[in-house]
ZATORZA-763127 format. One record per atom (N, C-alpha, C): residue in one letter; z, y, x. Coordinates in pm, whole numbers, plus 50000, padded with zeros to 5 digits. Atoms other than C-alpha are relative to their C-alpha. Last residue first. Example, Ala and Ser with C-alpha at 12.3 -4.5 7.8 and 13.67 -1.06 7.14 Angstrom:
<pts>
S499944988149918 S507144989451367 S500735010949923 A500004988150089 A507804955051230 A500005012050090 
</pts>
This chain:
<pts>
X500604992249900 X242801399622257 X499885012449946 X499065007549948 X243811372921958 X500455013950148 X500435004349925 X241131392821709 X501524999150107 X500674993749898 X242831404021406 X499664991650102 X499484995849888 X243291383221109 X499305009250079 X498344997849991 X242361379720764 X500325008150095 X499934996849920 X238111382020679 X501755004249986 X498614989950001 X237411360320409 X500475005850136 X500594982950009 X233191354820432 X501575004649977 X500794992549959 X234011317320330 X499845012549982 X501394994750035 X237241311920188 X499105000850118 X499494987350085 X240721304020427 X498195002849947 X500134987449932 X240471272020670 X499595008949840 X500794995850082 X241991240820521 X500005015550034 X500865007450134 X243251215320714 X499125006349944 X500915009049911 X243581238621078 X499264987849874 X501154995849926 X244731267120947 X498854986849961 X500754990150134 X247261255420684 X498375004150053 X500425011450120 X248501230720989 X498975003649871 X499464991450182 X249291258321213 X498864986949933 X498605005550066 X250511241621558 X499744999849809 X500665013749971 X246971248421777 X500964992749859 X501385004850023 X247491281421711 X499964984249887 X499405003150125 X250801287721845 X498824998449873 X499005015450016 X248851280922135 X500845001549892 X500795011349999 X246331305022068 X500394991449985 X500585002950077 X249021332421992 X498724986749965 X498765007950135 X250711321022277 X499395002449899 X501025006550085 X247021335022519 X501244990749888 X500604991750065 X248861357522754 X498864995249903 X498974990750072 X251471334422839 X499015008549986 X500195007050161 X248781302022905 X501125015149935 X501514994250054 X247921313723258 X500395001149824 X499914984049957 X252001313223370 X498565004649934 X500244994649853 X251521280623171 X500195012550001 X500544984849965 X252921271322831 X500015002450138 X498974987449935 X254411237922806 X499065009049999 X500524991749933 X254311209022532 X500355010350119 X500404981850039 X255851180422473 X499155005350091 X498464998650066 X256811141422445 X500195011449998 X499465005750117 X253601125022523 X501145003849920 X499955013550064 X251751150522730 X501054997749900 X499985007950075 X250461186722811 X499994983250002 X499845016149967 X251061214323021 X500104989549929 X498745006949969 X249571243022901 X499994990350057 X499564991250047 X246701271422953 X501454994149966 X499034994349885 X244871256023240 X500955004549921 X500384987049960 X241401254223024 X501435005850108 X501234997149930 X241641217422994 X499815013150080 X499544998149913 X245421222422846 X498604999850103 X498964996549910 X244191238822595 X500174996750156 X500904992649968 X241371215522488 X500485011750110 X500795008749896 X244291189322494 X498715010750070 X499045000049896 X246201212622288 X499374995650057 X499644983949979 X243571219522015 X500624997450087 X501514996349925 X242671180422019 X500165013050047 X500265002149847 X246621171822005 X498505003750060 X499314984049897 X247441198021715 X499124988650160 X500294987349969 X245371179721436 X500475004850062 X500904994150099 X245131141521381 X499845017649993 X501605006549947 X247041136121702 X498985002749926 X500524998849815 X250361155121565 X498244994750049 X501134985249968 X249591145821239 X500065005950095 X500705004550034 X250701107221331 X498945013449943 X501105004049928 X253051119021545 X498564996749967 X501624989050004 X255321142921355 X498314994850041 X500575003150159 X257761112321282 X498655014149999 X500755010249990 X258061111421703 X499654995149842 X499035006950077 X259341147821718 X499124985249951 X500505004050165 X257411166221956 X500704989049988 X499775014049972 X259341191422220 X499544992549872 X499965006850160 X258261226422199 X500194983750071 X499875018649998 X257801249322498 X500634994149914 X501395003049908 X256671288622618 X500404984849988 X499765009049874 X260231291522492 X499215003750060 X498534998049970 X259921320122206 X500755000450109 X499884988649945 X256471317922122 X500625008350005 X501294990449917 X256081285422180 X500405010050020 X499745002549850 X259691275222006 X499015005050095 X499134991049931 X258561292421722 X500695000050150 X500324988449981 X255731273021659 X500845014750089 X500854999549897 X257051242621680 X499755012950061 X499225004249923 X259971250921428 X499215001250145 X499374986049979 X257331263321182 X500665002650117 X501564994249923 X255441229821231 X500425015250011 X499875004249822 X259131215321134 X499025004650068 X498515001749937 X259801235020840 X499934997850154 X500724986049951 X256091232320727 X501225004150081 X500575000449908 X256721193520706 X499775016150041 X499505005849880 X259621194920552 X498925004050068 X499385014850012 X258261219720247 X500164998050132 X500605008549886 X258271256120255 X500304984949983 X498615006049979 X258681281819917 X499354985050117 X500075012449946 X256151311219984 X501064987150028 X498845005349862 X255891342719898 X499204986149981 X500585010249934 X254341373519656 X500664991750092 X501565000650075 X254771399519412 X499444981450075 X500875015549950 X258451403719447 X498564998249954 X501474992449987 X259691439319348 X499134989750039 X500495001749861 X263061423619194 X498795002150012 X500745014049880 X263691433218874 X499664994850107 X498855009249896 X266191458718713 X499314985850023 X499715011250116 X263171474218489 X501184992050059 X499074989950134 X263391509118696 X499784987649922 X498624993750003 X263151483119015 X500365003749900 X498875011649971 X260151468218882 X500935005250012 X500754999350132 X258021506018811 X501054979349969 X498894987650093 X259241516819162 X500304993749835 X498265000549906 X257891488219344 X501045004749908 X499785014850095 X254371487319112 X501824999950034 X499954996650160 X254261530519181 X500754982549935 X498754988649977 X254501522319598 X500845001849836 X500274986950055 X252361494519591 X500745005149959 X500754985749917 X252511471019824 X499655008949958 X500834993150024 X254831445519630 X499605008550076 X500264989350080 X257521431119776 X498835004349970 X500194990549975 X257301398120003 X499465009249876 X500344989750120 X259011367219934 X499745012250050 X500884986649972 X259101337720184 X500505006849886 X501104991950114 X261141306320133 X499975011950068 X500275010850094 X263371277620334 X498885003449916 X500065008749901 X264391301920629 X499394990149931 X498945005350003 X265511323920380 X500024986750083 X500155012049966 X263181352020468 X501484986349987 X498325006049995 X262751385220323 X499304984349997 X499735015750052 X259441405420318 X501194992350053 X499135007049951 X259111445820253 X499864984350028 X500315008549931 X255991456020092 X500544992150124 X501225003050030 X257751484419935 X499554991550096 X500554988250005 X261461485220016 X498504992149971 X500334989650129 X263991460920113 X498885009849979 X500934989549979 X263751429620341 X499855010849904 X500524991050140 X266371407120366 X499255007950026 X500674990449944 X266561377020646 X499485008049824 X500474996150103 X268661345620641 X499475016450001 X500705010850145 X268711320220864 X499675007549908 X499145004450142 X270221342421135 X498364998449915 X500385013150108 X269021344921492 X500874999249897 X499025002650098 X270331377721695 X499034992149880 X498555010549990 X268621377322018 X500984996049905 X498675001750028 X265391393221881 X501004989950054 X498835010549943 X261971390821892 X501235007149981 X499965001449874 X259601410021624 X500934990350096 X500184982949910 X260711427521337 X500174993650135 X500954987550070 X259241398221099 X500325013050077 X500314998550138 X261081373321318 X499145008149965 X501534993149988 X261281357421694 X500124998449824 X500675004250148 X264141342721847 X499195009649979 X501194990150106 X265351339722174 X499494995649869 X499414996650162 X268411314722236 X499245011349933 X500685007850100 X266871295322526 X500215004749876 X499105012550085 X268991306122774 X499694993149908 X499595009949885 X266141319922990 X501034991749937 X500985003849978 X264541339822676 X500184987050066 X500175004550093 X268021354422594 X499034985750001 X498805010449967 X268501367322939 X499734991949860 X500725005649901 X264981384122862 X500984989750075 X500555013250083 X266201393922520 X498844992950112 X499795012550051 X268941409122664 X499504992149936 X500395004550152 X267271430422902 X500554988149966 X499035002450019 X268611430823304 X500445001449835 X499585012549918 X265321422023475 X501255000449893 X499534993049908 X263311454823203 X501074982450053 X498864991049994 X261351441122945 X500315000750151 X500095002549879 X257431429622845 X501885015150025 X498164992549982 X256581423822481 X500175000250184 X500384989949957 X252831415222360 X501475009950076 X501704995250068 X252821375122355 X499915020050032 X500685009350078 X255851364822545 X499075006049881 X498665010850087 X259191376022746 X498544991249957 X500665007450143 X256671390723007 X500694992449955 X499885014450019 X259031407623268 X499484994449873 X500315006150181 X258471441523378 X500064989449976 X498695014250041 X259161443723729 X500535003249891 X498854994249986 X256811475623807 X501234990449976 X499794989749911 X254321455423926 X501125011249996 X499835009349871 X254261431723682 X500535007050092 X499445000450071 X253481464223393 X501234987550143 X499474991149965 X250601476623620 X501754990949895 X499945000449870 X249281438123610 X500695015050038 X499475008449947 X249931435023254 X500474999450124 X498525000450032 X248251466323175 X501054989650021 X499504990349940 X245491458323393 X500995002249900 X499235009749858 X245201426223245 X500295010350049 X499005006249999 X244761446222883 X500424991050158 X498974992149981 X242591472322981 X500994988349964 X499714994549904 X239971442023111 X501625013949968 X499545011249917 X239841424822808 X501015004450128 X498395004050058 X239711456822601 X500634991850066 X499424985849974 X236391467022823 X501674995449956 X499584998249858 X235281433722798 X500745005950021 X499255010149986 X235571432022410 X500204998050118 X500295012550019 X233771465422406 X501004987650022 X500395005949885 X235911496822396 X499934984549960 X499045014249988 X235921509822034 X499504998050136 X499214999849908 X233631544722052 X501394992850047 X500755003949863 X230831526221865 X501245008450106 X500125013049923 X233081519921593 X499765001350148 X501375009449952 X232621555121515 X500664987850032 X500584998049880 X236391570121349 X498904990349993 X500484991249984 X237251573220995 X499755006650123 X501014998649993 X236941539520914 X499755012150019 X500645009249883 X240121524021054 X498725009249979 X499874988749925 X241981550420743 X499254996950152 X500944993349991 X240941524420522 X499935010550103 X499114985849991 X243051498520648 X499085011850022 X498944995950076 X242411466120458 X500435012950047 X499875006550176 X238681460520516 X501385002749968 X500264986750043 X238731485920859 X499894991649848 X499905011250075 X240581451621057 X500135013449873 X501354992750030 X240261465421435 X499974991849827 X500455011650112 X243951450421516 X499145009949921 X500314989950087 X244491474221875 X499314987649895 X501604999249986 X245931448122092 X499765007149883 X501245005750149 X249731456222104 X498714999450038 X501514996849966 X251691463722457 X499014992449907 X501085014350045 X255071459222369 X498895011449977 X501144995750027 X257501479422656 X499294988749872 X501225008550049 X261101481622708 X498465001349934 X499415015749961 X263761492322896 X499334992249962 X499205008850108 X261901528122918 X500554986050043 X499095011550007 X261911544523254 X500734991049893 X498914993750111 X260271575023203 X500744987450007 X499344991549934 X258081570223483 X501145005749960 X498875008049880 X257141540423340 X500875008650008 X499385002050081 X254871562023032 X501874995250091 X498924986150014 X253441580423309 X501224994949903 X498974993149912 X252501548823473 X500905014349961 X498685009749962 X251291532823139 X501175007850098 X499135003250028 X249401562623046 X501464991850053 X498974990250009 X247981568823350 X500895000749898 X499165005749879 X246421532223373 X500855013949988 X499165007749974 X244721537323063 X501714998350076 X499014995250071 X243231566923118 X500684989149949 X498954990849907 X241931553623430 X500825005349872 X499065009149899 X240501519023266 X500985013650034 X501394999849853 X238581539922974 X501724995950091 X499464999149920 X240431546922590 X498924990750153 X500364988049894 X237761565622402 X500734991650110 X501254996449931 X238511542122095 X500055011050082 X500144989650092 X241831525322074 X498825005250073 X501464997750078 X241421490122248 X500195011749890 X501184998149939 X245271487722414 X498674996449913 X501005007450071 X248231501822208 X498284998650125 X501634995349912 X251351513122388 X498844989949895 X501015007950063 X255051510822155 X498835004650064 X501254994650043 X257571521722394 X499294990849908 X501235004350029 X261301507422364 X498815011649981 X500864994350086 X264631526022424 X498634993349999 X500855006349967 X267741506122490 X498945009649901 X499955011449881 X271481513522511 X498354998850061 X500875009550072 X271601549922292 X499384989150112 X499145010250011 X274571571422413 X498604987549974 X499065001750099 X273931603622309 X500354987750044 X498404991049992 X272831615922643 X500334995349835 X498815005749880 X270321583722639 X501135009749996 X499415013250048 X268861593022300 X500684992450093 X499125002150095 X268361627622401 X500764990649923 X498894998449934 X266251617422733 X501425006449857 X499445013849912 X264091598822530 X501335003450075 X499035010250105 X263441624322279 X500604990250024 X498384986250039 X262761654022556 X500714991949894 X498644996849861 X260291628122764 X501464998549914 X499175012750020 X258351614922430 X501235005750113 X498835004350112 X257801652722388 X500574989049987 X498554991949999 X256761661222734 X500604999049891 X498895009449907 X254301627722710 X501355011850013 X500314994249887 X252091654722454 X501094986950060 X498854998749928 X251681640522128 X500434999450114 X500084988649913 X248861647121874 X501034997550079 X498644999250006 X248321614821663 X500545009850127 X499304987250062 X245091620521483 X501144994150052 X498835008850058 X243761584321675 X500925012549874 X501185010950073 X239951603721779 X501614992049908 X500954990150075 X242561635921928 X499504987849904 X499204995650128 X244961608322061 X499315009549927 X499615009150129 X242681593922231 X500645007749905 X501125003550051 X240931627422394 X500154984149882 X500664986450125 X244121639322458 X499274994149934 X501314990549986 X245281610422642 X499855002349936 X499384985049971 X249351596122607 X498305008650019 X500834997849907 X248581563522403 X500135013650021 X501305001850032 X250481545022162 X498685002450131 X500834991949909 X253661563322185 X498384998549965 X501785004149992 X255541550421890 X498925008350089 X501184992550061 X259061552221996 X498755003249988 X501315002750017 X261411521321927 X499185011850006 X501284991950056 X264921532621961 X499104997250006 X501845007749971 X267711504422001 X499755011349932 X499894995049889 X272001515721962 X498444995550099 X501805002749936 X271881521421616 X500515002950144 X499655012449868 X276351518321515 X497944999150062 X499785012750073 X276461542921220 X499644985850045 X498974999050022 X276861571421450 X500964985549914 X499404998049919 X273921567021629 X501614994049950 X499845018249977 X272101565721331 X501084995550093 X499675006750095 X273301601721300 X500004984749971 X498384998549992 X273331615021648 X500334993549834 X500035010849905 X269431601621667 X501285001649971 X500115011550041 X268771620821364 X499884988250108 X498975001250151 X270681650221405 X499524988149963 X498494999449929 X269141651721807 X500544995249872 X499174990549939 X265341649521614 X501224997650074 X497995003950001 X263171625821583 X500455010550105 X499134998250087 X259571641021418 X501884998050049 X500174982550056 X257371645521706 X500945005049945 X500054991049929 X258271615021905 X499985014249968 X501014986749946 X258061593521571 X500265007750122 X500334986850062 X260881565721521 X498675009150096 X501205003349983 X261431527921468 X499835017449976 X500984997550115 X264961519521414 X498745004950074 X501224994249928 X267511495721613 X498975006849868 X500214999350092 X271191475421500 X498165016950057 X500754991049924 X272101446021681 X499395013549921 X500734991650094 X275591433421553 X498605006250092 X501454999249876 X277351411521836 X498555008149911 X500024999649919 X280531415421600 X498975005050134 X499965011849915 X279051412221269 X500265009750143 X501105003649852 X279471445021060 X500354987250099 X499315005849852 X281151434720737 X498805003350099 X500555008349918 X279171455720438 X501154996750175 X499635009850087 X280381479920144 X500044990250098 X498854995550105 X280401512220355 X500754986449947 X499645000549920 X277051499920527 X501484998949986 X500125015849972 X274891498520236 X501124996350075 X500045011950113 X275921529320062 X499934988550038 X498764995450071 X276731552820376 X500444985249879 X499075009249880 X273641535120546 X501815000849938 X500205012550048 X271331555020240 X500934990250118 X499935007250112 X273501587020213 X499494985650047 X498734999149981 X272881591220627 X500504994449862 X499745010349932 X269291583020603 X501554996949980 X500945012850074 X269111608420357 X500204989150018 X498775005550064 X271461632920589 X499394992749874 X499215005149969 X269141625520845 X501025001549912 X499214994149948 X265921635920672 X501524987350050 X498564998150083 X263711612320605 X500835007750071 X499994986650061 X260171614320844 X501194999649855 X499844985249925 X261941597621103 X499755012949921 X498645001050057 X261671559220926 X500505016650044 X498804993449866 X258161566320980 X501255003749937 X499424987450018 X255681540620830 X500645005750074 X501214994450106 X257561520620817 X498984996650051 X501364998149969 X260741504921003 X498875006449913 X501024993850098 X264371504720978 X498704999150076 X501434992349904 X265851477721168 X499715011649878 X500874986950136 X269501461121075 X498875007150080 X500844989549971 X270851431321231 X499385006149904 X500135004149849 X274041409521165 X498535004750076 X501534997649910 X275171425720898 X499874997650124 X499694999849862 X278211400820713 X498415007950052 X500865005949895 X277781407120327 X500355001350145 X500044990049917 X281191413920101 X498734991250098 X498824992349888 X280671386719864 X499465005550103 X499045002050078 X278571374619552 X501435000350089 X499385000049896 X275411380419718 X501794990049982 X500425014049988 X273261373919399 X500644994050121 X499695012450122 X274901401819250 X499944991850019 X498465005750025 X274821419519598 X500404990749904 X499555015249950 X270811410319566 X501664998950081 X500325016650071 X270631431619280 X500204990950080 X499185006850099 X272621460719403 X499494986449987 X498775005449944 X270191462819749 X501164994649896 X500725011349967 X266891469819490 X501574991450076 X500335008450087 X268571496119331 X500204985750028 X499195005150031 X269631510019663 X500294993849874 X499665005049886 X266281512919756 X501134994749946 X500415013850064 X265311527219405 X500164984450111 X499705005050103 X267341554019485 X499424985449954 X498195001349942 X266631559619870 X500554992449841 X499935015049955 X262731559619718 X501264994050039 X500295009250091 X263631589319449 X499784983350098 X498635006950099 X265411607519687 X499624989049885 X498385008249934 X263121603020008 X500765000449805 X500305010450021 X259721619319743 X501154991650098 X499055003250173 X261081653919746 X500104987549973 X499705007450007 X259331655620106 X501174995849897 X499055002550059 X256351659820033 X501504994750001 X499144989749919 X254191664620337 X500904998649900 X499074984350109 X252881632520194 X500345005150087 X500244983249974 X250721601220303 X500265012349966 X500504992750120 X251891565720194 X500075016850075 X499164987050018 X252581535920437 X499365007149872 X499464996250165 X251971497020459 X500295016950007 X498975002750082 X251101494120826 X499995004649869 X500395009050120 X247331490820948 X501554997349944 X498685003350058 X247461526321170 X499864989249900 X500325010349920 X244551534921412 X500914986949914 X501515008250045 X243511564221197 X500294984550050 X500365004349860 X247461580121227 X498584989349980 X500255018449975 X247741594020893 X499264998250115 X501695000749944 X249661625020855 X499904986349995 X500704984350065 X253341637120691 X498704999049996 X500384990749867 X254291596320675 X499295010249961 X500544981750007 X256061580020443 X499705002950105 X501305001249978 X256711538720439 X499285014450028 X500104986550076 X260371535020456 X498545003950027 X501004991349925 X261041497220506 X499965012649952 X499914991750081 X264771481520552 X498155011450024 X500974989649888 X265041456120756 X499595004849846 X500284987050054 X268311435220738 X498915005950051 X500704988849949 X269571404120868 X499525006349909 X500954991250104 X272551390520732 X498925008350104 X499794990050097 X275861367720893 X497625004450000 X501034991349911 X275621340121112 X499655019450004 X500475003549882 X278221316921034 X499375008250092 X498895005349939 X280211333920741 X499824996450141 X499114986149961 X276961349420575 X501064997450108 X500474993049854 X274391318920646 X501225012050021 X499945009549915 X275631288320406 X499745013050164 X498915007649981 X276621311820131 X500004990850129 X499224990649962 X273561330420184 X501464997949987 X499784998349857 X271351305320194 X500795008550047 X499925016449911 X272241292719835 X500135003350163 X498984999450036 X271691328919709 X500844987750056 X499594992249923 X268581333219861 X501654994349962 X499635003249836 X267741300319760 X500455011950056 X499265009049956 X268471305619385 X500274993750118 X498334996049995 X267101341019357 X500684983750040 X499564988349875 X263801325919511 X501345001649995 X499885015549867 X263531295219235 X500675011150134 X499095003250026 X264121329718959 X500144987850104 X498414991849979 X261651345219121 X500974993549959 X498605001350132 X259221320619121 X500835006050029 X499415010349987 X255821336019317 X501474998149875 X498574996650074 X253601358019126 X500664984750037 X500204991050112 X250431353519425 X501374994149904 X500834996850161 X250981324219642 X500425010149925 X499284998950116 X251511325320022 X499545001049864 X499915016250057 X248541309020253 X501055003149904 X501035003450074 X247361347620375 X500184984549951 X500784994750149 X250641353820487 X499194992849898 X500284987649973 X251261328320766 X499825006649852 X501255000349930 X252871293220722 X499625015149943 X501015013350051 X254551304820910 X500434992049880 X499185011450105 X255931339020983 X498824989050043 X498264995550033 X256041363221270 X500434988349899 X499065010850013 X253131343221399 X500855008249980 X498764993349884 X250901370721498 X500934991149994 X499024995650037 X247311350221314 X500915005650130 X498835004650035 X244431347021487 X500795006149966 X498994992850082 X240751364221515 X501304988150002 X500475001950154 X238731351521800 X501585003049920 X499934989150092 X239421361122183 X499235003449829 X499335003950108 X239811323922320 X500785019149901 X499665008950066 X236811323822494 X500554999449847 X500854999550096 X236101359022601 X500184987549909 X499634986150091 X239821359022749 X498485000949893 X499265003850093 X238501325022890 X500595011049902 X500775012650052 X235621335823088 X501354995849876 X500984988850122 X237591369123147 X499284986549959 X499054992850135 X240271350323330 X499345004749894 X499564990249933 X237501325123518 X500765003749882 X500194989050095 X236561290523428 X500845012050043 
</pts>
């Protein structure tokens, strides 16, 4: 079977695995009061050891990027930071109460949306408040997620200041003609002039975000992105598959379909990105991420101590994981809870001093350990099975694996798995094979979840 024989294969919708078991299996008004008691529980057992992750969302943006399926809200407004900063730090009091000492931060992300469009002395108040009160952990990582257009010098010199030493900036795609059909106007001389400002301040590691299957994009414009993108010498690249998925993100529908590059077409820009990406000695950590030889989450990778959460991989593993802001989700390693998605419901909790919780997930043993699996995949590229797993082992992961390994994609017998050099651009598949929720009981007829794997 050839690459594209199998890329057509195993290009059907799957989950991203940040969590398991995935979204779509959490229940509607979970127990808050069961929640407060494990956060609170895990946070005695995690502050001291591991200390606190943190991700903080800010959902505003001036325009709406068509290609865009994050949680945001559309305003030139920007009167609207003081009221969310407020109900932000609302939200942070309540789970000090439940904190019940000085927290240890052991990573902080902002994300949206565009954490960029807040002014910097906004940003500045909201880190002031959290930060102020809060032990920074030692090996602290602390990274935000900003616009090309919008980040300025005052707002790189301000995070900056309060220890961000990771930029994330959302490139996407450097051709006119995409970015015209994507509304996201932005010439490569502006990622240049923000990149090179975040190195003269000091800033360790800058990340592109590239998206392959946006419509218009064609093999050569492709390929010039990437190389122009190189040329800039980020440390790191993740190369997303464009998640075509116009039922939850209305803004999908205001371009033709018909100028989506066919499932070939996508096939194909993605190995060529891989293969320009190779070539420059990029190093595939694992599903869409690819760093620089002397990256620490590529030394990470090799020692075995990568991890993999809601903002992605990471070298800094802690048990316990907060999420503030509208459709935020916090993880206690034991339970889910994710905020409300609506901007008004968020607000409208907070001003009652409630938590914005709409939705989660508390895990039993067995999801624990199929979680465990999972992560190791697409972490390791390898999972070792536990001989009380065995009996659902065989009843559902070994046919999916076995099929697997048929196609070249792992190595498979009695005591684990492995991920092939073929099998690293197909981990979502193989973390696949692992999801139990999937595989017993597949989701309504006619419910359309995921994006396509490819």
């Amino acid at each position: 079977m050839t690459h594209l024989d199998l890329l057509n294969k195993y290009n059907v919708p799957v989950p991203r695995y940040t969590s398991y078991p995935t979204v779509p299996f959490w229940n509607e008004n979970i127990n808050v009061s069961q929640w407060k008691k494990g956060f609170r529980d895990q946070f005695k057992i995690s502050n001291a050891s591991q200390g606190l992750s943190l991700y903080i969302h800010l959902p505003f943006c001036e325009s709406l990027c068509t290609y865009c399926g994050c949680n945001k809200k559309i305003t030139t407004n920007h009167g609207v930071e003081t009221e969310y900063i407020d109900a932000l730090l609302r939200e942070w009091s309540m789970y000090c109460e439940l904190m019940e000492e000085i927290p240890v931060i052991r990573e902080f992300h902002f994300g949206g949306g565009t954490p960029t469009f807040f002014s910097p002395e906004n940003l500045n108040r909201l880190l002031e408040a959290i930060l102020s009160n809060s032990t920074i952990h030692p090996t602290a990582n602390f990274s935000f997620e900003g616009h090309p257009n919008n980040t300025t010098r005052e707002h790189l010199q301000t995070l900056y200041d309060w220890g961000f030493r990771r930029v994330s900036f959302g490139v996407q795609d450097n051709d006119p003609v995409v970015q015209k059909a994507i509304n996201r106007i932005q010439p490569i001389e502006q990622v240049k002039k923000v990149t090179d400002i975040a190195r003269e301040i000091g800033y360790q590691s800058v990340n592109y975000d590239l998206i392959y299957g946006l419509p218009f994009q064609t093999m050569d414009s492709i390929r010039k992105t990437i190389e122009d993108c190189i040329s800039l010498k980020p440390d790191r690249f993740a190369f997303y598959s464009y998640a075509h998925v116009p039922w939850t993100s209305r803004g999908q529908r205001l371009f033709d379909e018909n100028d989506l590059p066919s499932a070939e077409e996508k096939m194909n820009l993605y190995n060529e990105g891989v293969k320009i990406f190779t070539a420059h000695h990029y190093h595939h950590i694992g599903m869409d991420h690819f760093v620089v030889a002397n990256d620490d989450l590529l030394q990470a990778r090799q020692s075995g101590s990568l991890f993999r959460n809601f903002m992605g991989y990471t070298t800094q593993h802690s048990n316990l994981q907060l999420g503030l802001g509208v459709s935020a989700i916090s993880d206690t390693s034991h339970a889910f809870a994710q905020n409300s998605k609506s901007l008004q419901d968020y607000y409208t909790l907070i001003n009652n001093n409630e938590l914005p919780i709409k939705k989660g997930y508390f895990l039993n043993q067995q999801d624990e350990q199929f979680k465990k699996y999972i992560l190791d995949i697409s972490c390791q590229g390898r999972t070792q099975f536990r001989d009380q797993d065995r009996e659902t082992l065989e009843r559902f992961c070994f046919p999916q694996l076995r099929q697997l390994e048929l196609d070249g994609l792992v190595v498979l017998n009695d005591r684990y798995v492995e991920v092939t050099p073929l099998g690293k651009s197909f981990i979502r598949n193989i973390c696949r094979a692992f999801d139990l929720h999937l595989l017993q009981k597949e989701l309504p007829d006619g419910t359309r979840t995921y994006s396509k794997a490819i």
